[in-house]
C-alpha positions in Angstrom: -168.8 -61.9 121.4 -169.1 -64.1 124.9 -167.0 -66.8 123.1 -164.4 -64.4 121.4 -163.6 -62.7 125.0 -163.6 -66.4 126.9 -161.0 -67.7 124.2 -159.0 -64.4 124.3 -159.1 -65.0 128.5 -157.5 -68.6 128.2 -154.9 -67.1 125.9 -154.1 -64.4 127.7 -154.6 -66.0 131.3 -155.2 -69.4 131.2 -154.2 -69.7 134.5 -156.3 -67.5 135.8 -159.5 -69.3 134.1 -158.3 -72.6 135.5 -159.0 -71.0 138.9 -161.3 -72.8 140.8 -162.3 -69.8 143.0 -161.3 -66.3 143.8 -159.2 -66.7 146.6 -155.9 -67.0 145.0 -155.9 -63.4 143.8 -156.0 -62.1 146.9 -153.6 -64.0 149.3 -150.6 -62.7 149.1 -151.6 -59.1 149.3 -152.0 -59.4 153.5 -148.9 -61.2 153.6 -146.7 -59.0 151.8 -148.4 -55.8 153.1 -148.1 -56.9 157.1 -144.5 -58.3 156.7 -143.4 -55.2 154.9 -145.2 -52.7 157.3 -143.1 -54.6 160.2 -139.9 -53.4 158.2 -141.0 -50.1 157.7 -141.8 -49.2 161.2 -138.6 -51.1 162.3 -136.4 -48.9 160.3 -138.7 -45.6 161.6 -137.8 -47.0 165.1 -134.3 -47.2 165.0 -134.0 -44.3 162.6 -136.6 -42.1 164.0 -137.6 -41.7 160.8 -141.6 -41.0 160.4 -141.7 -40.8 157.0 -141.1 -44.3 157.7 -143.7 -44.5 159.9 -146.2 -43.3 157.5 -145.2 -45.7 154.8 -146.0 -48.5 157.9 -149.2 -47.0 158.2 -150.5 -47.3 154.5 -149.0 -50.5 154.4 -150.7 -51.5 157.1 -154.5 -49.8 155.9 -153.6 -52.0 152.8 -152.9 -54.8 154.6 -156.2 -55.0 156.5 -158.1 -53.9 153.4 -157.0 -56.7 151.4 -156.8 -59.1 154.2 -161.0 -58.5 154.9 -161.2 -59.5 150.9 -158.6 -62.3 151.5 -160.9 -63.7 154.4 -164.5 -63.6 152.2 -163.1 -64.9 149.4 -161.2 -67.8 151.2 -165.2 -68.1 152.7 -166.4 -68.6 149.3 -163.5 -71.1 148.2 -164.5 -73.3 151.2 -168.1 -73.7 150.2 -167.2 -73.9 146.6 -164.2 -76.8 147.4 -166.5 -78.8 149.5 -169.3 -78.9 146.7 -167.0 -79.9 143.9 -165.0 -82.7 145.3 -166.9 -85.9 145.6 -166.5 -86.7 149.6 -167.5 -83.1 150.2 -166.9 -81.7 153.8 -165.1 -85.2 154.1 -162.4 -84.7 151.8 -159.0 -85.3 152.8 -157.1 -82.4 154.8 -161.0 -80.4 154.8 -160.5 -80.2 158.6 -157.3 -78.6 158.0 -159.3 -75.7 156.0 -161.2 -74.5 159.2 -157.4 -74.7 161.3 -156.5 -72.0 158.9 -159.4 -70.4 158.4 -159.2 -69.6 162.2 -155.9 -68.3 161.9 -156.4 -65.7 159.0 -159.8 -64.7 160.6 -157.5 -64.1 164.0 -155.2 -62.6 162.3 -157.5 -60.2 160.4 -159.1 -59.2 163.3 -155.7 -58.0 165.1 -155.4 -56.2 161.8 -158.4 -54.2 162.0 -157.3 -53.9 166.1 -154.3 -52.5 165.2 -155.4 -50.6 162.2 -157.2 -48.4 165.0 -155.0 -48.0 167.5 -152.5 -46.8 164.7 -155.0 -44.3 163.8 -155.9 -42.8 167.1 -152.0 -42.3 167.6 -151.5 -40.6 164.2 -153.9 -38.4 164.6 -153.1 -37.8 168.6 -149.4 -37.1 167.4 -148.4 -40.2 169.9 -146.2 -41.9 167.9 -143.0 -41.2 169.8 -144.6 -42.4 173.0 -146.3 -45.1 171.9 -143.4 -46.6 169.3 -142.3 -49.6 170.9 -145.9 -50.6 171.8 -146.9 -50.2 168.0 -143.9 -51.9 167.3 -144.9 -54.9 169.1 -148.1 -55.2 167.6 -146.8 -55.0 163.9 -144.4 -58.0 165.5 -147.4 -59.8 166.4 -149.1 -59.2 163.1 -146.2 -60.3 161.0 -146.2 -63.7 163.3 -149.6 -64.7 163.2 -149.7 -63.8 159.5 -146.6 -66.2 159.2 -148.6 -69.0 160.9 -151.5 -68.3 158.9 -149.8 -68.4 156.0 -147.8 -71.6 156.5 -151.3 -73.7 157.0 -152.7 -72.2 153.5 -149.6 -73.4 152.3 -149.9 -76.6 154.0 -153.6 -76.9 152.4 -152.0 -76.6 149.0 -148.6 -78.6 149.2 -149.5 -81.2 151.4 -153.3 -82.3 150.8 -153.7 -80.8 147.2 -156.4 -78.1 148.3 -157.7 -76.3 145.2 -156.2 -78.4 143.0 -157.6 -80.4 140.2 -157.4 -84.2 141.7 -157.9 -85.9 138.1 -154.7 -83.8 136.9 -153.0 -85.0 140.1 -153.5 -88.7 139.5 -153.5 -89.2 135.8 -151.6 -85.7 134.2 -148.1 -87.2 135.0 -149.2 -91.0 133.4 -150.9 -88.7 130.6 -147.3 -86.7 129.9 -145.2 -89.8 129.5 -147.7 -92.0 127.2 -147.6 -88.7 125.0 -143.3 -88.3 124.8 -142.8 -91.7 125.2 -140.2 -90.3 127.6 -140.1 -88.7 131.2 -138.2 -85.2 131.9 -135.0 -87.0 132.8 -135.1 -89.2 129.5 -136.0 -92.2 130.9 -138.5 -94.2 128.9 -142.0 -93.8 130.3 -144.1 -96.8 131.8 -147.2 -97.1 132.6 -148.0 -98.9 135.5 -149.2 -102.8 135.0 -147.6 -102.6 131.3 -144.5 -104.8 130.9 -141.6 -102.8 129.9 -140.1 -102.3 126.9 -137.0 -103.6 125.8 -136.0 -101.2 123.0 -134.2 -98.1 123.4 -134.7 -94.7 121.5 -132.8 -95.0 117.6 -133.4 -98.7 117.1 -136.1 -101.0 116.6 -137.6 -103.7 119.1 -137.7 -106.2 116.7 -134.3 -106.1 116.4 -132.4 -108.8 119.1 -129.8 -107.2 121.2 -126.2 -108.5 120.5 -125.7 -109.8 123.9 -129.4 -111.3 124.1 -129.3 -115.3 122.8 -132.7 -115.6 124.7 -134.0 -116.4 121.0 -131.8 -119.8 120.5 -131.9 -121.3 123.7 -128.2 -121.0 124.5 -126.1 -118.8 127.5 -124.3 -116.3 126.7 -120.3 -116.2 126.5 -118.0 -115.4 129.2 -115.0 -113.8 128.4 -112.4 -117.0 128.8 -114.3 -118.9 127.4 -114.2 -118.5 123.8 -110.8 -119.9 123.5 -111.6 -122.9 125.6 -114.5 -123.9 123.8 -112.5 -123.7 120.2 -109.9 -125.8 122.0 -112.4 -128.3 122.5 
């Protein structure tokens, strides 16, 4: 039954069994949440709409909610990185995992801050008064959620955080000695290996028509055809 359901899983989602760690499921939720409750209270500003306003307010509950998951499950993935790469805690761009781990923890924290102070002016009935500051804070949410965001992204794309190192260094050699050929139709070459000479439809025995490598002689220039039957 255990194998049936784990082969069913890779089927279904192999990409979410060749997760290393949790985190992935959950970051995008704060960052669509925060960005999108800055919209809706924008538009409930300058229309003086509060049915707006109240979508901002979920969004923002949300927001927080999944950011607080977003922030122990990003804890877990930096325990769980460090013990599966072989330099550990030294591993390139590792430092680079607290820098944004300071960020989203900041920036969940403002969350929660903010989360509050929109409830006490919700259920004060304060909202007109108090817009523009609320405003500003869901500016300052969306900004250091930006920030946040752009050093997990930097984690990923620049150091290869979370990502399988082997399928980095050999998947792409792997690809081409498989085809024969890269995407672009190029004929794949493995590094150290001397190049091949043939080309795709014809075999590499057979010697190229311009090629006299074989017998030892140059090859014609047009010209001199004619002067060498003169001679």
């Amino acid at each position: 039954m255990i194998e049936e359901t784990s082969l069913m899983m890779k089927t279904l989602f192999p990409g979410l069994v060749a997760l290393p760690n949790l985190h992935p499921l959950f970051v995008h939720f704060p960052i669509a949440l925060f960005l999108s409750a800055l919209g809706m209270e924008a538009l409930a500003v300058a229309l003086r709409r509060e049915k707006c306003h109240t979508v901002a307010t979920w969004m923002l509950y949300l927001g927080t909610a999944s950011a607080l998951l977003t922030v122990l499950t990003g804890l877990g993935a930096e325990f769980s990185l460090a013990a599966l790469h072989a330099q550990g805690h030294d591993a390139p761009g590792h430092d680079y995992i607290h820098i944004h781990r300071r960020w989203m923890i900041t920036t969940t924290l403002f969350g929660v801050g903010l989360s509050c102070y929109l409830y006490w002016i919700n259920t004060k009935e304060k909202w007109s008064t108090h817009r523009w500051v609320l405003l500003i804070g869901f500016l300052m949410l969306a900004m250091l959620t930006a920030l946040g965001a752009d050093r997990g992204a930097r984690l990923v794309y620049e150091f290869g955080t979370g990502v399988n190192p082997d399928i980095i260094k050999t998947g792409h050699i792997e690809k081409q000695s498989t085809t024969g050929y890269t995407q672009g139709g190029e004929e794949a070459h493995t590094p150290g290996a001397p190049a091949s000479s043939s080309t795709p439809g014809t075999d590499a025995s057979t010697p190229h028509p311009h090629d006299n490598s074989d017998t030892g002689t140059n090859p014609i220039r047009p010209g001199e055809q004619g002067g060498r039957e003169g001679e």
